[in-house]
MILO-983854 format. One record per residue (C-alpha): x, y, z; residue number from 1; residue in one letter. Coordinates in Angstrom, 3 decimals. Each point is the difference from the previous one (the first is absolute). Example, Ala and Ser with C-alpha at 12.3 -4.5 7.8 and 13.67 -1.06 7.14 Angstrom:
2
         u         v         w  seq  type
    12.300    -4.500     7.800    1     a
     1.370     3.440    -0.660    2     s
This chain:
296
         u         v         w  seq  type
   -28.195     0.817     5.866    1     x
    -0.424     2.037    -3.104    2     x
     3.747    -1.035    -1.017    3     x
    -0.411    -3.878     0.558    4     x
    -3.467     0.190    -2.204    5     x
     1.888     1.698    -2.597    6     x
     3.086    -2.679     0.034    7     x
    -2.383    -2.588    -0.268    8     x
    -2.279     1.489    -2.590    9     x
     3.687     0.594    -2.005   10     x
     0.549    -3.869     0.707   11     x
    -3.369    -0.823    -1.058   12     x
     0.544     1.571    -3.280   13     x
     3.377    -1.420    -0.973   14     x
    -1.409    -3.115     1.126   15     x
    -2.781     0.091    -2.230   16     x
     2.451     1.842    -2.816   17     x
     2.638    -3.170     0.111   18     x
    -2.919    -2.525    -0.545   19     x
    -1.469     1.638    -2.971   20     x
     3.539     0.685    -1.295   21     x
     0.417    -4.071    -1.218   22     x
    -3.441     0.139    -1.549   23     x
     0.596     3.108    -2.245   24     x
     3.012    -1.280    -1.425   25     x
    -1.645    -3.229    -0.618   26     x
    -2.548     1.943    -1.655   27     x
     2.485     1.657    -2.595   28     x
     1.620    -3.163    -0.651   29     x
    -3.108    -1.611    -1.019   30     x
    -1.728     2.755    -1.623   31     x
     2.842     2.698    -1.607   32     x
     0.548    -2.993    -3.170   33     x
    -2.855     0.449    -0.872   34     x
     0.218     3.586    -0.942   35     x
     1.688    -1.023    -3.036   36     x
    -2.881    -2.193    -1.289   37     x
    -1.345     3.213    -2.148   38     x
     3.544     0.552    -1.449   39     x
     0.116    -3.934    -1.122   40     x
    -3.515     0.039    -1.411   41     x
     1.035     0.139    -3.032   42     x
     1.830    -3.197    -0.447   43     x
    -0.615    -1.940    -2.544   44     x
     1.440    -3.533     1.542   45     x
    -3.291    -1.809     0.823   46     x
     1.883    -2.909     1.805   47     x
     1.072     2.736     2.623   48     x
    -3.600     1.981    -0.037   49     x
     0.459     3.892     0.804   50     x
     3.586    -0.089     1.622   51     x
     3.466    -2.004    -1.073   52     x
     0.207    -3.013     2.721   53     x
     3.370     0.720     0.407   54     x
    -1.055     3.721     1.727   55     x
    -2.423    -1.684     1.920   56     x
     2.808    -2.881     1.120   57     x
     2.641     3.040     1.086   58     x
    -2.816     2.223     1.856   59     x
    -1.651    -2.828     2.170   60     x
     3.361    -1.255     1.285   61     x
     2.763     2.791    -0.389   62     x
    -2.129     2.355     0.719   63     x
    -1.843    -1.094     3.409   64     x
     3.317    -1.066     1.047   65     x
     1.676     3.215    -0.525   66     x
    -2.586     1.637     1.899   67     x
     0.329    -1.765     2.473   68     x
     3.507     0.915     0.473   69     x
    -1.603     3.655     0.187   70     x
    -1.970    -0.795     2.683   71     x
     2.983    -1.691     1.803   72     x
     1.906     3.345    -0.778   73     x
    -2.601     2.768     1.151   74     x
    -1.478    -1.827     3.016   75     x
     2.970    -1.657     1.392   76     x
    -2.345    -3.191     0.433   77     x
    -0.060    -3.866    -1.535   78     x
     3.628    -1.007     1.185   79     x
    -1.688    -3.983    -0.626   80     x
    -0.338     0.745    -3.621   81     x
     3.885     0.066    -0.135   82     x
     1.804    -3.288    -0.173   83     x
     3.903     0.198     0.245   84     x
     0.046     1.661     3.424   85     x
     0.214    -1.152     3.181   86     x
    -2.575     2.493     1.348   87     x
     0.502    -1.742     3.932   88     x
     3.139     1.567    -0.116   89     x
    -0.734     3.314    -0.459   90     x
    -1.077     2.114     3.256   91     x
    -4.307     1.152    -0.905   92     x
     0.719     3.240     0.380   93     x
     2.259    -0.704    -3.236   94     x
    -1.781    -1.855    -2.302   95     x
    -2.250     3.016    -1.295   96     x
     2.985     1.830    -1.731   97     x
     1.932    -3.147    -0.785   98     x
    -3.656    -1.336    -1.848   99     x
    -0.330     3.464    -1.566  100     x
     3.262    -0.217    -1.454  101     x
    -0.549    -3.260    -1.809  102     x
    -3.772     1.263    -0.875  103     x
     1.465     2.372    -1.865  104     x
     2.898    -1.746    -2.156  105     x
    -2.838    -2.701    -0.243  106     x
    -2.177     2.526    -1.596  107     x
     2.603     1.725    -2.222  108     x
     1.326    -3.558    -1.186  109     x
    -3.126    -1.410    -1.142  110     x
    -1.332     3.197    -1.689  111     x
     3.636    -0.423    -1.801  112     x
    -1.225    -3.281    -1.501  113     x
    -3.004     0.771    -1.038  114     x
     0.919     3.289    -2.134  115     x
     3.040    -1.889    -0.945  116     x
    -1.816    -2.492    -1.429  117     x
    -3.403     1.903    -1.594  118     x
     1.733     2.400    -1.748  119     x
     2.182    -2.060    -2.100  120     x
    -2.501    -3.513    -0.043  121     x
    -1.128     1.642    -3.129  122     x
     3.327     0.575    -1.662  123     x
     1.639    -3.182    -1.818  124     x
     3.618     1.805     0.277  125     x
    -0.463     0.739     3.682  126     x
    -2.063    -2.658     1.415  127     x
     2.314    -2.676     1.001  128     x
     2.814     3.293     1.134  129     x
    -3.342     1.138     2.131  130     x
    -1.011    -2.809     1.420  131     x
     3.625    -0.965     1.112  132     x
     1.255     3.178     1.694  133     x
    -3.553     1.227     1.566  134     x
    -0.142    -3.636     1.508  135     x
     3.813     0.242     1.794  136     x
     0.046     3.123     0.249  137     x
    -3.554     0.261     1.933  138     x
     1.283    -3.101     2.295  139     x
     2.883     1.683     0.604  140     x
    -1.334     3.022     1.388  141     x
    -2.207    -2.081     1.896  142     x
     2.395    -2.074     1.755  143     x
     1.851     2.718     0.521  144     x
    -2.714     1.535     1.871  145     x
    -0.035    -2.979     2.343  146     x
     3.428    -0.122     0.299  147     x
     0.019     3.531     1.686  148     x
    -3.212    -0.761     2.196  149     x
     1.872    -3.323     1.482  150     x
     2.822     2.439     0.812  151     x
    -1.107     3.458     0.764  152     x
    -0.330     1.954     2.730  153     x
    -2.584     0.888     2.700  154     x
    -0.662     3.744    -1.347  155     x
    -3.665     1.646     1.169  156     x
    -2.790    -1.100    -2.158  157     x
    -2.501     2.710    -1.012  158     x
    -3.168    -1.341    -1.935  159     x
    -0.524     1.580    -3.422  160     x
    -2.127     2.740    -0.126  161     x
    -3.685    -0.902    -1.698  162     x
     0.687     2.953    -2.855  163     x
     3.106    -2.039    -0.504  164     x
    -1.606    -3.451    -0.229  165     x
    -2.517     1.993    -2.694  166     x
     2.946     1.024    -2.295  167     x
     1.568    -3.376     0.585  168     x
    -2.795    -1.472    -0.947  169     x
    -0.660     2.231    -3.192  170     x
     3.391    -0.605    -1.315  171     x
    -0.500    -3.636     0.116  172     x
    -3.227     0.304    -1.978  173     x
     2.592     2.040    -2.505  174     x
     2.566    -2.952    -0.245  175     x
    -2.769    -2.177    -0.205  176     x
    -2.067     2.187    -3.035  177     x
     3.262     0.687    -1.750  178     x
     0.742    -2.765    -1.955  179     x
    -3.263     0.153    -1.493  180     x
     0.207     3.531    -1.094  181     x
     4.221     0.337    -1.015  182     x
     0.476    -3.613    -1.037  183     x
    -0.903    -2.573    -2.784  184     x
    -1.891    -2.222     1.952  185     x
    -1.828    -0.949    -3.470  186     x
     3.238    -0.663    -1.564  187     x
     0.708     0.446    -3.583  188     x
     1.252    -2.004    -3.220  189     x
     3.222     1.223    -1.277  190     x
     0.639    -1.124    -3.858  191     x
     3.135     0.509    -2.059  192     x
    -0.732    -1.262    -3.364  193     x
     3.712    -0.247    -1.755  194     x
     0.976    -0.710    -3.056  195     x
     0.932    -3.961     1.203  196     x
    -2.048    -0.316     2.839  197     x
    -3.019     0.988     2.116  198     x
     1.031     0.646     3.528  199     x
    -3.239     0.131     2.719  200     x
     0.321     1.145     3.453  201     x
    -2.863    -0.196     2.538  202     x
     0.028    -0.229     3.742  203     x
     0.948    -3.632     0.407  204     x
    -0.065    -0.742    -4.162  205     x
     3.539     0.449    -1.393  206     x
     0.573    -1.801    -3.611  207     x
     1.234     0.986    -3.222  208     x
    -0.312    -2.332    -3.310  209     x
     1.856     0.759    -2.673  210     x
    -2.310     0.294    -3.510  211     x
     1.727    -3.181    -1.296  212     x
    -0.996    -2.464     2.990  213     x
    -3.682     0.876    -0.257  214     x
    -1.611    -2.839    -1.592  215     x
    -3.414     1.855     0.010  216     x
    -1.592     3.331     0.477  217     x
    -3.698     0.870     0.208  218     x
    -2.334     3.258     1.205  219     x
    -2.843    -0.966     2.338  220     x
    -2.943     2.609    -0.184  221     x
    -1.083    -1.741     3.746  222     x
     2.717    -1.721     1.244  223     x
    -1.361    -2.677     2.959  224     x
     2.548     0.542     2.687  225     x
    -0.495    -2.691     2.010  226     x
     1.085    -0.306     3.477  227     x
     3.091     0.819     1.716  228     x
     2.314    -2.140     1.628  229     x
     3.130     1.719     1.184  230     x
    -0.254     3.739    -1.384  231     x
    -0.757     3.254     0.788  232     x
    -3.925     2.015    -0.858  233     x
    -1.072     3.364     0.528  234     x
    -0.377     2.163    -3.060  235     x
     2.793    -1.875    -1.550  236     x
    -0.361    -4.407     0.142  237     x
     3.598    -1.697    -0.480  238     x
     2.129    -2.830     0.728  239     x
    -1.098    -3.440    -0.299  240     x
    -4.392    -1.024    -0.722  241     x
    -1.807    -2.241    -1.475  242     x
    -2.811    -0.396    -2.402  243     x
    -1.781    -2.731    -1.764  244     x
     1.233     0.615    -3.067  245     x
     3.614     0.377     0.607  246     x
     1.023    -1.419     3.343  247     x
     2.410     1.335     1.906  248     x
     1.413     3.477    -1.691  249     x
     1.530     3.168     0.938  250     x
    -2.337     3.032     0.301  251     x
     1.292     3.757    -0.247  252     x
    -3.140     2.093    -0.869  253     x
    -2.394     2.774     1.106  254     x
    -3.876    -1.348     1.111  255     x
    -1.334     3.193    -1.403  256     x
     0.917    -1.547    -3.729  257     x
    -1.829    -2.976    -0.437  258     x
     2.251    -0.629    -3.478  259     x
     3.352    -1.577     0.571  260     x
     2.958    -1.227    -2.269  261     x
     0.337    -3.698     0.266  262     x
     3.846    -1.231    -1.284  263     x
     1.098    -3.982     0.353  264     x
     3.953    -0.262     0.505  265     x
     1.321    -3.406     1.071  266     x
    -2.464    -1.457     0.762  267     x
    -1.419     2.581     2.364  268     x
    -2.842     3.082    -0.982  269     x
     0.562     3.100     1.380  270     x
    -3.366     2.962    -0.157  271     x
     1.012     3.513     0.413  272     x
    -1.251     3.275    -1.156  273     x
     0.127     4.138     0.103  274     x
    -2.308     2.530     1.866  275     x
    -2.380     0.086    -3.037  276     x
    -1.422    -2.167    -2.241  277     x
     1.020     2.123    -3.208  278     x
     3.976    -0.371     1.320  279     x
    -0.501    -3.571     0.565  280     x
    -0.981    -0.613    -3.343  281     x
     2.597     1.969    -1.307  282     x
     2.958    -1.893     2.092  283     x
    -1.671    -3.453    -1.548  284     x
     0.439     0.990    -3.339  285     x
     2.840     1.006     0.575  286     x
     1.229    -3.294     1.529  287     x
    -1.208    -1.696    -2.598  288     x
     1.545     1.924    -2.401  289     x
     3.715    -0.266     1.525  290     x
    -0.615    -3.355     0.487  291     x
    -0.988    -0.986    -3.934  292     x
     3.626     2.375    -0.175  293     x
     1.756    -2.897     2.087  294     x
    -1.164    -3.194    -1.178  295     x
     0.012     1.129    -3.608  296     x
């Protein structure tokens, strides 16, 4: 008697463990992005409030998903969340290492895109490179991860440990954090002033205009930014916005410096400037000094 009452109180308890297990991951997914909201409070982009959208974009859909794919791998559980298989196929007694097995390439895969992606979003040499190989190379590892699951074998499947789903857990709080803390999710403006040409670099702002094409060149103490169309906003705004004033223009220039240079080359303005508003003024005149050098 005492031995059944203890099976069933050891039932009872798994029982009760593998419903709450779905809810705590949910849990994390919804809650651990917002951890970051102190480290982004600082942003300056007031289209985007306290966080870059594009963080918030990658953590409400990568990020669920991947964990998700955790779950699938720890608890052996959520086979219908798996398209690509034909699960009526595969004996029962199968299915929970065969779905833990793709739970886990799932997981890996999509946390592969996501770093892929964050860390180099903010890097105008990198971001096209990034966005490229984290993208194939995450769906690779994911379909690869199906591919084995469709085709394993019937090996014993033993349910994670719940220390185990902790750290598993932790360390996808860690992928998800570090971005934010090792990468330029901000983004910068990169300026090479030559002795032709002015070359500007910003995530998703490339141009360069040499001194005798610009028609015009001005310093705005408060430069009206305008909206943006197609671009990228964090610390840094760039690619293509548009004001009142100037219509459609390209943008490649920190919100925490409200002065910006304004240049007109064929027919187009371009409004850049530096970290500061002391090297701003200094790269104007000296713009406009090159460029009295190359119409003279």
């Amino acid at each position: 008697m005492r031995m059944r009452l203890q099976m069933n109180s050891e039932t009872d308890l798994a029982s009760r463990g593998g419903r709450r297990a779905p809810a705590a991951y949910a849990v994390v997914a919804l809650l651990a992005p917002l951890a970051a909201v102190p480290l982004f409070a600082g942003s300056a982009d007031s289209d985007l409030g306290v966080m870059p959208m594009l963080y918030l974009i990658m953590a409400y859909s990568v990020y669920p998903a991947a964990l998700l794919g955790a779950y699938m791998w720890a608890t052996g559980s959520g086979h219908r969340w798996i398209n690509g298989i034909d699960w009526t196929k595969i004996p029962e007694e199968a299915r929970p290492f065969r779905v833990s097995r793709a739970g886990k390439y799932l997981f890996i895969g999509l946390l592969v895109m996501y770093l892929g992606i964050m860390l180099t979003i903010g890097d105008a040499d990198l971001i096209l490179v990034g966005l490229i190989a984290s993208t194939v190379g995450g769906t690779v590892v994911i379909l690869f991860g199906i591919l084995r699951a469709s085709r394993g074998g019937a090996s014993a499947f033993e349910r994670m440990p719940a220390k185990r789903q902790a750290a598993l857990a932790a360390a996808s709080i860690a992928v998800l954090l570090a971005p934010v803390l090792l990468g330029d999710v901000g983004g910068e403006v990169r300026i090479d002033a030559g002795d032709e040409s002015i070359s500007v670099r910003a995530p998703l702002a490339d141009f360069r205009l040499s001194y005798s094409s610009i028609d015009n060149v001005e310093l705005r103490e408060h430069f009206d930014r305008g909206a943006r169309m197609m671009g990228y906003g964090a610390d840094v705004g760039s690619g293509n916005w548009r004001n009142a004033e100037l219509g459609d223009y390209t943008l490649a220039a920190y919100f925490k410096v409200d002065m910006c240079i304004v240049a007109w080359s064929h027919g187009r303005a371009y409004a850049f400037n530096c970290p500061s508003e002391e090297a701003t003024r200094a790269l104007c005149e000296d713009i406009i000094e090159k460029r009295a050098a190359a119409h003279a």
